[in-house]
N, C-alpha and C positions, 0 to 999 in steps of 0.2 A: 336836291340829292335824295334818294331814296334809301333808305337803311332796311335791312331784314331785323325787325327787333326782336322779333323771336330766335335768332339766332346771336344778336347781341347781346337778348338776355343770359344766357347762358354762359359769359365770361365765368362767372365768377365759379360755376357749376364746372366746366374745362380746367379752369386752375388747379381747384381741389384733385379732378380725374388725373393730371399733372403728375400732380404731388404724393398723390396713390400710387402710380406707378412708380415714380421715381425712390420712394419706399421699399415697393417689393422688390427692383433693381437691386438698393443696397444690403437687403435681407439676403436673398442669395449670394451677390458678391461677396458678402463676409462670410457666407457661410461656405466658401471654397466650391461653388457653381462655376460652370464656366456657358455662358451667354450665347447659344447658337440659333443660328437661321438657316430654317429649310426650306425647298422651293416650295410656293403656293399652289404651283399647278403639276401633277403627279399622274400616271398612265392607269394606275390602278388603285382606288382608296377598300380599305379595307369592306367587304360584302356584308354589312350588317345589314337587317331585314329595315329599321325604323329609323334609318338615317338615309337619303338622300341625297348625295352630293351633286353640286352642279357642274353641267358640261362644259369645256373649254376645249372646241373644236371637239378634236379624237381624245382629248385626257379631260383630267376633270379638276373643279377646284377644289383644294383638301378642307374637307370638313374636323380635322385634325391634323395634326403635325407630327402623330405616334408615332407612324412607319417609320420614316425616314429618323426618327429620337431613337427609336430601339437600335435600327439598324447602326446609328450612332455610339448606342453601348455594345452591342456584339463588336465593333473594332475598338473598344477598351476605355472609353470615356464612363468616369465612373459618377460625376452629378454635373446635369447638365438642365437647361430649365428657356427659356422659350415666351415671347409673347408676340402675339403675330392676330393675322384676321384668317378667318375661316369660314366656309361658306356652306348651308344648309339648302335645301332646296323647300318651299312650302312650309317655311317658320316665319309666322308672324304673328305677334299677339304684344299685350303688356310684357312679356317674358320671352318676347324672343326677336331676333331679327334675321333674317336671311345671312346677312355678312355681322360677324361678331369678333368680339374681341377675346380671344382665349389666351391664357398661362397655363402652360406646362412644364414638370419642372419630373424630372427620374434620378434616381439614384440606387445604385449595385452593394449598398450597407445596410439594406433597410428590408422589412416587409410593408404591410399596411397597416401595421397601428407606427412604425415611424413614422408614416405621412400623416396620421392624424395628428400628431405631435407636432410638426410640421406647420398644417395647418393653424391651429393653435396659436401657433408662436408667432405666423403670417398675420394675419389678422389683427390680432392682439397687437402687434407694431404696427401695423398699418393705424387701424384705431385711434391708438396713442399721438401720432404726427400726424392727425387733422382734429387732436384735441376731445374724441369722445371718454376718455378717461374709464375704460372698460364696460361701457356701456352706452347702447346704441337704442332709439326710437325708431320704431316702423311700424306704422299704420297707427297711431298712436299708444302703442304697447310698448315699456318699459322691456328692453331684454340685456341681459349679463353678459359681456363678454370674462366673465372672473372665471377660470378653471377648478377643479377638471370640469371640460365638456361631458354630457352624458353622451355613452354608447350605447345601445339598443340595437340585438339582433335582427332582423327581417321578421322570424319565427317570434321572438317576443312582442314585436308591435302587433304583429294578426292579433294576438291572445290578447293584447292589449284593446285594440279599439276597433274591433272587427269580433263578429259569429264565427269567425271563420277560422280554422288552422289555415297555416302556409300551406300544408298538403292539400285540404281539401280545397284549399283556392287555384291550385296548378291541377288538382284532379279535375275542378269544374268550367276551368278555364277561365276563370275570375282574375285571376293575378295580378295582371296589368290595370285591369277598370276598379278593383278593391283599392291599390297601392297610390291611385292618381286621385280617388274620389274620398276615399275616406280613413288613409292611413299621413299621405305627403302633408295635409292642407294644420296636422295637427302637430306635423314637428320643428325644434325648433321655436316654439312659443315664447316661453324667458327666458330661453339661452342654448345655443347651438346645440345641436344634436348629430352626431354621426350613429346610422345605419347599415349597419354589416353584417357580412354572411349570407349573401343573397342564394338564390337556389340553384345550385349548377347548370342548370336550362339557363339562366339571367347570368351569366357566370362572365358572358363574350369572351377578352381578352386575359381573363383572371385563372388564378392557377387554383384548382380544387384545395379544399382542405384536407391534407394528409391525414388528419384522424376523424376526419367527417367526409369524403367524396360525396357528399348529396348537397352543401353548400361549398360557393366559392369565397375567396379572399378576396372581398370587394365592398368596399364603402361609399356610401354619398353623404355629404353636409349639409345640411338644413338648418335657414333661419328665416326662421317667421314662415314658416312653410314652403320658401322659396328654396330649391334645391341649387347649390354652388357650385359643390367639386362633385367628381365620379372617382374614384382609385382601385387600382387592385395592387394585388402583389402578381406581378407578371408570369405569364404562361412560357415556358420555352421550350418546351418541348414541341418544334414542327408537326409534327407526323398528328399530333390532337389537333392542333391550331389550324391544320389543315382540313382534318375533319370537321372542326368546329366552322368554318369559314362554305365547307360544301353544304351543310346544312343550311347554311346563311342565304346560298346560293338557290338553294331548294324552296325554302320558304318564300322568297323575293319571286322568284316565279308563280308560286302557286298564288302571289297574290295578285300578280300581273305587274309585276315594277320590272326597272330595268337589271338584268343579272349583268353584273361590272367583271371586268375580268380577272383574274387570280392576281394577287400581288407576288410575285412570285420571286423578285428578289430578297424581299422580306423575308418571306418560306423559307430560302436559303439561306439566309444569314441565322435567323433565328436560333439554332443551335449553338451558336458561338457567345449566344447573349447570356451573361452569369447571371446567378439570382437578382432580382431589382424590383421595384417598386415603381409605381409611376400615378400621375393625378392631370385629370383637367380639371381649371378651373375657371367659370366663366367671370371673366374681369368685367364684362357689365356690368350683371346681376349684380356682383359683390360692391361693386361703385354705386350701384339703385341702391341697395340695403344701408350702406355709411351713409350715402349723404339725406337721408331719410325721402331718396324721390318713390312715388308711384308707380311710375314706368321706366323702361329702359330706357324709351326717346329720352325723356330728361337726360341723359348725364352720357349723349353722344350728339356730336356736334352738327351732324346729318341724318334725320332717319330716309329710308328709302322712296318715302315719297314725297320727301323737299329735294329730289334727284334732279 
């Protein structure tokens, strides 16, 4: 008889992945979430420039499950939360897989420092029922889960570990190669870090700041430099969203990608959606980070080329 042990070994690795899940399950249920599922494959995923979704026939696979969740609070569902697989086109790396595992989880109470609260309280239990007792090893680095998390604006980390203002890095067109090379790789070090306030350009699905319009309400987490969740506090007003989405459209061309076509029942509903908040969160990563693996392959049960 022939055995796969490299897939045997990983029992133990699957258990724990299990028992993670089965955690944030009960974290939401108690916390009056109600548990839904959207179709995986959708006619139009939303036109961002630097996400790629994959084809399925004439529709494609969702590399998120947003649309069809919002459109879910515009008819009145006020916390609702998600875990499903989602699919990227041209991610592959220690930190990424083509098909992945996402949480998402919205609710119509809140802005984006609720979901950092949120977050927090997620983890921090999860943590606890596989026994790290508020603190977690990765890469051989000691780090805290004990609160409060530190916050740090976008504009305070540039002045922090960067020559550079936020402005003059969107003025020189630096933004994206500063924030991946020499701002991500240093947050999160002894203990999670959420970064917000990103720049209304970087803004996507996020509603501006009513007493700053030049950043938006929008946060990412970071541990050990590994980025986990993305949030905003949600945009609802169509007629921007729309705009925001043509530009998307503009860009994608001008780089020669595929331009996808209008989501357009979203468009429509949009209006109906009350104030909310919303977060993904990649349940790999966050599974690579607890159980102190390397890689994502670790702590999923197929990667794409045991297919």
């Amino acid at each position: 008889m022939t055995h796969n042990w490299r897939l045997s070994h990983k029992r133990n690795v699957l258990a724990d992945r299990a028992c993670i899940i089965g955690e944030i399950r009960r974290f939401f249920n108690e916390g009056g979430y109600l548990e839904v599922e959207t179709p995986l494959r959708i006619p139009a995923p939303a036109p961002e420039s630097h996400i790629d979704p994959l084809p399925s026939a004439s529709w494609f696979l969702h590399p998120s499950p947003e649309l069809c969740m919002k459109r879910l609070l515009a008819a009145g569902y006020g916390r609702i939360f998600q875990i499903c697989h989602c699919w990227r086109a041209g991610e592959r790396g220690r930190l990424h897989l083509p098909e992945f595992t996402m949480l998402e989880w919205y609710r119509t109470d809140t802005g984006y420092y609720g979901l950092m609260d949120d977050c927090e309280a997620l983890i921090r239990s999860v943590g606890d029922v596989i026994g790290l007792k508020e603190r977690l090893v990765s890469r051989g680095r000691e780090i805290s889960l004990q609160g409060p998390w530190e916050k740090i604006t976008v504009s305070e980390a540039f002045n922090r570990y960067t020559p550079y203002t936020m402005a003059e890095a969107l003025q020189r067109d630096l933004f994206d190669e500063i924030m991946v090379r020499d701002i991500e790789p240093r947050l999160g070090i002894t203990g999670p870090v959420f970064i917000h306030d990103y720049p209304a350009a970087r803004g996507a699905l996020a509603r501006l700041k009513p007493d700053d319009p030049s950043v938006s309400e929008r946060f990412e987490l970071y541990i050990d430099g590994v980025e986990l969740a993305n949030a905003f506090t949600e945009l609802t007003d169509a007629a921007e969203q729309r705009s925001r989405f043509l530009h998307e459209q503009e860009t994608r061309l001008s780089l020669g990608k595929t331009v996808y076509p209008m989501p357009e029942k979203f468009l429509e509903e949009l209006s109906h959606m009350p104030p909310a908040a919303g977060i993904a969160l990649g349940l790999d990563r966050l599974i690579m980070i607890l159980l102190r693996a390397s890689s994502i392959d670790e702590v999923v049960a197929f990667t794409p080329e045991e297919l």
